[in-house]
C-alpha positions as CSV (number, residue, x, y, z in Angstrom):
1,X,26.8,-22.0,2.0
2,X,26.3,-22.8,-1.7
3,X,24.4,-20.7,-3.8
4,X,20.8,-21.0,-3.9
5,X,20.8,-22.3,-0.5
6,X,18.9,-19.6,0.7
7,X,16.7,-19.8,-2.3
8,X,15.9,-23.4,-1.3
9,X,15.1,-22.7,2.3
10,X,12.7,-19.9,1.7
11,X,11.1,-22.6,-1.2
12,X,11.0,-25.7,1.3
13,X,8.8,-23.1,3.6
14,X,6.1,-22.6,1.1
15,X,5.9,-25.7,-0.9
16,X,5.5,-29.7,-0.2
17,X,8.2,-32.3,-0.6
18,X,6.5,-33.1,-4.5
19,X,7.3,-29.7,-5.6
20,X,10.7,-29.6,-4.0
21,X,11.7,-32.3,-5.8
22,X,10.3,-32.2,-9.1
23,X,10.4,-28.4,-9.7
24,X,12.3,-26.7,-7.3
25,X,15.5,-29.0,-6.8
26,X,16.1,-29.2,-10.0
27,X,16.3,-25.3,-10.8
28,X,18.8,-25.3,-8.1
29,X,21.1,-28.1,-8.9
30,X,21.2,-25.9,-12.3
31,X,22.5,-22.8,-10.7
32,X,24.7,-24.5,-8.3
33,X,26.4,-26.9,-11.5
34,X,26.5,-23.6,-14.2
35,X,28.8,-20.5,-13.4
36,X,27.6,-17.6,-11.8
37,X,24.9,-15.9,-13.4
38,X,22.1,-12.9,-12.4
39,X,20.1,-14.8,-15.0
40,X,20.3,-18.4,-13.9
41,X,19.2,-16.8,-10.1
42,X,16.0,-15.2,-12.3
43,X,16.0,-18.6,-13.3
44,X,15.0,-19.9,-10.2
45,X,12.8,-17.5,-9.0
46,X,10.9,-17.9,-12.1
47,X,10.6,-20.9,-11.4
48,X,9.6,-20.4,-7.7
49,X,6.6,-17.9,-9.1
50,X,5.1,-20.1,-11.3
51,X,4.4,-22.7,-8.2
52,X,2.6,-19.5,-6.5
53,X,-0.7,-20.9,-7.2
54,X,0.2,-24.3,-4.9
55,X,0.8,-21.8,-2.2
56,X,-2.3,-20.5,-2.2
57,X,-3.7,-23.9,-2.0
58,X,-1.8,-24.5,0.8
59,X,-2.1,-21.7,3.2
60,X,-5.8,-19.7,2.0
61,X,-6.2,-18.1,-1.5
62,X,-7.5,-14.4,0.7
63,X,-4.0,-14.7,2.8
64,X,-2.0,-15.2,-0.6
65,X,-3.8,-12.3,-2.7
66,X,-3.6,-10.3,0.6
67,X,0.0,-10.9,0.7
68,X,0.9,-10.3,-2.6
69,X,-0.8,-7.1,-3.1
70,X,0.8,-5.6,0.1
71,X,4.0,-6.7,-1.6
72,X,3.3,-5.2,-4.6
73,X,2.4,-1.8,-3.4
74,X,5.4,-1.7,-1.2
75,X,7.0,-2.5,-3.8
76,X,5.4,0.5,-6.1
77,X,6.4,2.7,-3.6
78,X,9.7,1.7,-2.3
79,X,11.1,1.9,-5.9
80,X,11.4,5.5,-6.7
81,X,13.1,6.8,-3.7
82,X,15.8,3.6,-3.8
83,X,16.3,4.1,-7.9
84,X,17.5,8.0,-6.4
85,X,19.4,7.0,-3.6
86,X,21.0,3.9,-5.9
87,X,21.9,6.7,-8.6
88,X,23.6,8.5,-6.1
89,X,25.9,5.9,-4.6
90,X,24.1,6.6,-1.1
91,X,22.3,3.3,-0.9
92,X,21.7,1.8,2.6
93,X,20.0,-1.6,3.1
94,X,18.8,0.1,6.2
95,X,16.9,2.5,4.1
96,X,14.6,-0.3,2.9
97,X,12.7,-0.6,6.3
98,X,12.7,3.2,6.6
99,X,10.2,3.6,3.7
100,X,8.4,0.7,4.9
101,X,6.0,2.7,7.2
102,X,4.9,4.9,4.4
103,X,4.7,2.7,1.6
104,X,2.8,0.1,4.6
105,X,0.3,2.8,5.2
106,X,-0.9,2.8,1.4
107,X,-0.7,-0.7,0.6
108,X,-2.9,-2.2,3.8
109,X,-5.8,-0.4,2.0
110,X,-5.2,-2.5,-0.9
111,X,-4.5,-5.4,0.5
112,X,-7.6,-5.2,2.8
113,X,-9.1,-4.6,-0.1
114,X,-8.4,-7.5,-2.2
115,X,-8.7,-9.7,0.6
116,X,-12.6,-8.4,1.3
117,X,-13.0,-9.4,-2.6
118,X,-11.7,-12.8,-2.2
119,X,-13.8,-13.3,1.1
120,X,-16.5,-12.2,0.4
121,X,-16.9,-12.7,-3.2
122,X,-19.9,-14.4,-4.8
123,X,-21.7,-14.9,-1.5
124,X,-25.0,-13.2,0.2
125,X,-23.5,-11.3,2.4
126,X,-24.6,-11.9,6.1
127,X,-24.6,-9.8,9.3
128,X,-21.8,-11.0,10.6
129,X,-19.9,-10.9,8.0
130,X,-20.3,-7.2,7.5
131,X,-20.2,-7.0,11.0
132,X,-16.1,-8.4,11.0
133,X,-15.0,-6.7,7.8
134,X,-16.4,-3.6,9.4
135,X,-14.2,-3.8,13.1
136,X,-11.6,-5.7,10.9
137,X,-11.3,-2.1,8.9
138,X,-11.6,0.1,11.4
139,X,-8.4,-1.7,13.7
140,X,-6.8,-1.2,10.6
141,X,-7.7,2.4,10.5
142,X,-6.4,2.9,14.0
143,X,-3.3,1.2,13.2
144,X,-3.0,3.7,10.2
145,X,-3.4,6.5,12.7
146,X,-0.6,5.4,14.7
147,X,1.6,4.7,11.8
148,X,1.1,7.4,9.7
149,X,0.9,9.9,12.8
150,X,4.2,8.6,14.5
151,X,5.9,5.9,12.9
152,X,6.1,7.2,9.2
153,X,7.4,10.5,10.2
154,X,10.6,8.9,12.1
155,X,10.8,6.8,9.7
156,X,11.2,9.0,6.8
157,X,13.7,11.3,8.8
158,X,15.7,8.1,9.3
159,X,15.8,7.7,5.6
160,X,16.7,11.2,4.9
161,X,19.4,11.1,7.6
162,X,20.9,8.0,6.2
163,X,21.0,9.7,2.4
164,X,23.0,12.8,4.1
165,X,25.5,10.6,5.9
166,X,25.9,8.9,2.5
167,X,26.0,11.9,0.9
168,X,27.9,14.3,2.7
169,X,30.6,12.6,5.4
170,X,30.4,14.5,8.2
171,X,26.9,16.7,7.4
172,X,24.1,18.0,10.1
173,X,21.3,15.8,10.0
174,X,18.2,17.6,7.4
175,X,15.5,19.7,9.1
176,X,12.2,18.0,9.3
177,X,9.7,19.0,6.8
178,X,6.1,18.8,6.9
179,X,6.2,14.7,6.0
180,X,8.5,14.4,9.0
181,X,6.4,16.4,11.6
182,X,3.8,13.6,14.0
183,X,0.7,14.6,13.1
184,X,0.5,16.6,16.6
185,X,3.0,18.8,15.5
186,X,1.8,19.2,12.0
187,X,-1.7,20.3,13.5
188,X,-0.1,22.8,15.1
189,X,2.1,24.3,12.0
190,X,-1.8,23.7,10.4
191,X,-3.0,26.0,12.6
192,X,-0.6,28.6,12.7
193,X,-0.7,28.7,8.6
194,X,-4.7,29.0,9.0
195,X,-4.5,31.9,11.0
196,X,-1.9,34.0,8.9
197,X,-2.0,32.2,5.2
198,X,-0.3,35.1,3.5
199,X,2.8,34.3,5.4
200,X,3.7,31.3,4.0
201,X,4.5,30.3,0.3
202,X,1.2,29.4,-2.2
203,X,3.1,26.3,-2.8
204,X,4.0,25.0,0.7
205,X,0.3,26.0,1.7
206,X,-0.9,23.5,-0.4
207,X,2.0,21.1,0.8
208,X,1.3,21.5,4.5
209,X,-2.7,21.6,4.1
210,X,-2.5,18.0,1.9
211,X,0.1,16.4,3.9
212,X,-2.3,17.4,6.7
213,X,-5.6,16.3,5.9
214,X,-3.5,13.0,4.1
215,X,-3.0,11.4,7.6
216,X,-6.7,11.2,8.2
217,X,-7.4,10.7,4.8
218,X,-5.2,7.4,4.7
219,X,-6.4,6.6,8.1
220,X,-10.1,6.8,6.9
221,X,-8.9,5.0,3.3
222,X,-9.3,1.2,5.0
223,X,-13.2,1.8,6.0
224,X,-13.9,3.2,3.1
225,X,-12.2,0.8,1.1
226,X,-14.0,-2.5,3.0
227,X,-17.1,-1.1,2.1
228,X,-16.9,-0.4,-1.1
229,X,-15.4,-3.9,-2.0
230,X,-18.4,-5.2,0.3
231,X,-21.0,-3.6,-1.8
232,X,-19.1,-5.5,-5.0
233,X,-19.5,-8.9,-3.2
234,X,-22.7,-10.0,-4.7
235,X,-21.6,-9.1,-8.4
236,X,-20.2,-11.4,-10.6
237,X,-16.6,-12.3,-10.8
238,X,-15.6,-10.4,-13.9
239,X,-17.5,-7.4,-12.9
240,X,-16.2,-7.6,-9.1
241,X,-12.4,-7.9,-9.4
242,X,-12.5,-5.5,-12.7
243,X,-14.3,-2.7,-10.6
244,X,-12.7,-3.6,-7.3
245,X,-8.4,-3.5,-9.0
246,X,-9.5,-0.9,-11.1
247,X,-10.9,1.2,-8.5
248,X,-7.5,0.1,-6.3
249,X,-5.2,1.1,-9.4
250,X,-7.3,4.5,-9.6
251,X,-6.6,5.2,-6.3
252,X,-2.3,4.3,-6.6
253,X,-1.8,6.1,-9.6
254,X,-3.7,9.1,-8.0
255,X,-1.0,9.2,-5.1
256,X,1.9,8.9,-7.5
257,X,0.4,11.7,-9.4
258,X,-0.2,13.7,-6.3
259,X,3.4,15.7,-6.1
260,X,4.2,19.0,-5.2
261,X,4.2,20.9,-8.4
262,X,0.2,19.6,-8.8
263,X,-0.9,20.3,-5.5
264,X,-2.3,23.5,-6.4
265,X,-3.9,22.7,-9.3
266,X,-5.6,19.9,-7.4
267,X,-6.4,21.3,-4.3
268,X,-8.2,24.2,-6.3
269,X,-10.0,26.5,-3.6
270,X,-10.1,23.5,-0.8
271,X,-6.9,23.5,1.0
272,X,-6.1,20.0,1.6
273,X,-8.8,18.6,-0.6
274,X,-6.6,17.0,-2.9
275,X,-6.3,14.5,-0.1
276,X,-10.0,13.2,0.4
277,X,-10.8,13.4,-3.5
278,X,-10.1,9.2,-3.6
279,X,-11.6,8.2,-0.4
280,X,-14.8,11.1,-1.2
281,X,-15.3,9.3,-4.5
282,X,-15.2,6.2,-3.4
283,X,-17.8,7.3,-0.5
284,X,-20.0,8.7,-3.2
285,X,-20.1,5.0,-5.7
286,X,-20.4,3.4,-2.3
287,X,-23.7,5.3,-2.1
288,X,-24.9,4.6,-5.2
289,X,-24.5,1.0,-5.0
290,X,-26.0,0.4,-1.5
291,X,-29.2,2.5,-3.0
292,X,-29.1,0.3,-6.2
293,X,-29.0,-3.0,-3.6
294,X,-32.0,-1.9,-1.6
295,X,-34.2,-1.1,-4.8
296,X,-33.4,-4.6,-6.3
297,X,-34.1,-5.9,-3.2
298,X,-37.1,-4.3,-2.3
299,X,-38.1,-4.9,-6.2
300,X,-37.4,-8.8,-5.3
301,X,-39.5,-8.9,-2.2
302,X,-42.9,-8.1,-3.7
């Protein structure tokens, strides 16, 4: 296989012949004729973004912003723990669809999201409509549930299992800690902290109570999310997309900031609370807009 074969086969699948042959072809023949280069492969793939807005002609502008913000998100996420285990020599492609799970979780309430801003965007909004984003948000929400409660906690003691074999030929596999328990089995450590608190660290309290109340945070993140970018439909463009990313970038730089030495500070008296403060917010302009909506439109209807 030459190089940039595979480039050209994952191109031919998202543009027309046109494109191929004008744009894409040509960017090829360039890195296949030229000695090997990291920049002439940028090259291409520069070349291959800029033709992203014929892809969205061709299969849906909502899939294609949906799409690329789940990409970018798992991106965000995926790129801190891999720049650690890349500094360390312990990198395993395997490791990639380990942190998928946990970086999916996050980045399906963004994509939902943006995709319920494209949709819906600059329309009345109709029964129905509500009606599907609604049920579309909440099977979302109960596929959160199942990933964050299950999936994401195999998943990240696959990844840390994989770093110690790396790491240490020959080592025990890690202990699970509380973002490797199912949520079953973190209620119950829950529990046992609520009834003795003293016993356990100031720290890890915090720890255990967000990493807690974050699985049914993230699992109530989608609804909340849908509606809020529902209330934004019938604003204008500008105003819609600023408030609607804005609100979305908020919420990821939030998550990145939430780390263990700030858990206390956050959480404050409310064990856990650092967890809901996004989705409460949220809830609470959510409010405020639907109450802004019925007075205009009870001010319009006499």
């Amino acid at each position: 296989m030459r190089r940039g074969d595979r480039l050209r086969a994952f191109a031919a699948r998202l543009f027309d012949a046109r494109t191929m042959e004008r744009v894409v072809d040509p960017a090829i023949a360039d890195l296949q004729a030229e000695p090997p280069s990291v920049w002439r492969y940028l090259a291409v793939i520069k070349t291959i973004a800029v033709c992203a807005p014929e892809v969205s002609m061709k299969f849906g502008f909502v899939p294609f912003v949906s799409v690329i913000a789940l990409a970018l998100v798992v991106g965000i996420f995926e790129l801190r723990p891999l720049a650690y285990v890349w500094s360390q020599r312990a990198f395993d492609v395997r490791m990639l669809a380990y942190l998928l799970p946990q970086s999916a979780a996050i980045a399906v309430v963004i994509a939902l999201t943006v995709g319920v801003l494209a949709a819906c965007g600059g329309r009345p909004l109709s029964r129905g409509t509500v009606v599907r984003v609604v049920a579309l948000s909440l099977a979302v929400s109960a596929a959160a549930f199942v990933n964050i409660g299950w999936l994401t906690p195999a998943a990240n003691q696959a990844f840390r299992t994989a770093f110690v074999e790396r790491t240490q030929l020959g080592g025990a596999p890690p202990q699970r800690g509380f973002n490797e328990l199912t949520v079953t089995e973190l209620r119950e450590q829950y529990a046992i902290a609520m009834r003795n608190p003293e016993a356990i660290d100031s720290t890890n309290l915090h720890y255990l109570a967000v990493s807690y109340h974050g699985r049914w945070a993230l699992t109530f993140a989608p609804l909340v999310f849908a509606v809020f970018a529902l209330l934004l439909a019938t604003l204008p463009p500008i105003a819609r997309w600023t408030a609607g990313v804005g609100a979305c970038a908020a919420y990821l730089a939030y998550l990145l900031y939430m780390d263990v030495p700030n858990l206390p500070a956050l959480d404050g008296r409310w064990l856990g609370g650092a967890a809901w403060y996004p989705e409460l917010a949220l809830a609470a302009i959510a409010v405020v807009l639907m109450s802004v909506t019925r007075r205009e439109a009870h001010v319009a209807a006499r």
